[in-house]
N, C-alpha and C positions, 0 to 999 in steps of 0.2 A: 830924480824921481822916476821908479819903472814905468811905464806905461803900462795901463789899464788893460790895453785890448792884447798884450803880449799872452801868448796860449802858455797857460799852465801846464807841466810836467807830469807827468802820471804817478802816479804814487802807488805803491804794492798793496794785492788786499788785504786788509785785515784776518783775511780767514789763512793766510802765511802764518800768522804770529803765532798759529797751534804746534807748529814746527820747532819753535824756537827752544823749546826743550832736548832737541837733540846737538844742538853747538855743544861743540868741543871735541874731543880726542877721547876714546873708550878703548879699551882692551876687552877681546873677546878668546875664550877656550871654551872649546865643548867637548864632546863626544858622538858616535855612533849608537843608534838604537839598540839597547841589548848589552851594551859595554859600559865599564866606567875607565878606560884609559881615553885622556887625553890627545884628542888625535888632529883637531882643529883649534888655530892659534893665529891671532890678527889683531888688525887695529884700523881703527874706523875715525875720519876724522871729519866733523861736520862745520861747514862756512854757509856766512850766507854772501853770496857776492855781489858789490858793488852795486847800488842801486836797490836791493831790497827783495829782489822779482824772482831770485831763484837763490835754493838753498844748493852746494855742490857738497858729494861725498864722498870723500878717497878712502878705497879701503884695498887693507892689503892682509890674504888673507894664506895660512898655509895647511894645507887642507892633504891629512895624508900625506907631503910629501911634496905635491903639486903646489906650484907659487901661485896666488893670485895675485894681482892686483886690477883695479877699477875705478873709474869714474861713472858720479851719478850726479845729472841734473834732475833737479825735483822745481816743481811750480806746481799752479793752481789757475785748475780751469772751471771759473766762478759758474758757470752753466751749470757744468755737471755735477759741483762741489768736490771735485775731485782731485789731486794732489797727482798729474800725470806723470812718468821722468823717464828718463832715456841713460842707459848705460852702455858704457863703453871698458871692452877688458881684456883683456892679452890675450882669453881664451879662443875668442868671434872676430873672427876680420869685419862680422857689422854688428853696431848700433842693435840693442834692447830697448824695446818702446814698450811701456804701460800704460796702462788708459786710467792709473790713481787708483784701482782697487785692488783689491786681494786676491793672488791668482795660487792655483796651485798648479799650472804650465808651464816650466823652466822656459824662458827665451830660447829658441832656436828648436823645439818644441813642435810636432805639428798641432 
């Protein structure tokens, strides 16, 4: 029998499970404003890892020519309601941090 007074494990918030619509693997092409050639080409694949607490996104994207590729941790900071995540990408020797809103600032940006 477990013991009673053993501390319970944390369990992820419910306000994650809004997320949960983007698991899986997506193909993405676009264009430049003004154009209809084809000129960005990728793919996006979404996990949530282990334990529940954060969603991770590798994308690998080619863009004009340029390789992308990236990683993105996403979570949820219940205060703020906010969905914060941090990216890491071939192009930045550092780390992209968001505060979970919508920014129109590119990381690395003053």
């Amino acid at each position: 029998m477990a013991d009673e007074t053993q501390a319970q494990l944390p369990t992820p918030d419910s306000a994650l499970r809004r997320l949960d619509r983007f698991v899986g693997t997506w193909s993405m092409e676009g264009h430049l404003i003004g154009s209809q050639d084809i000129t960005v080409r990728g793919q996006t694949t979404f996990r949530w890892l282990p334990g529940g607490f954060f969603l991770e996104q590798h994308n690998t994207l080619n863009f004009l020519g340029l390789e992308i590729d990236s990683l993105e941790v996403i979570g949820h900071d219940p205060e703020n309601g906010t969905f914060p995540s941090t990216v890491y990408s071939n192009l930045s020797p550092a780390p992209c941090r968001t505060g979970g809103r919508s920014t129109t600032t590119p990381c690395g940006s003053p």
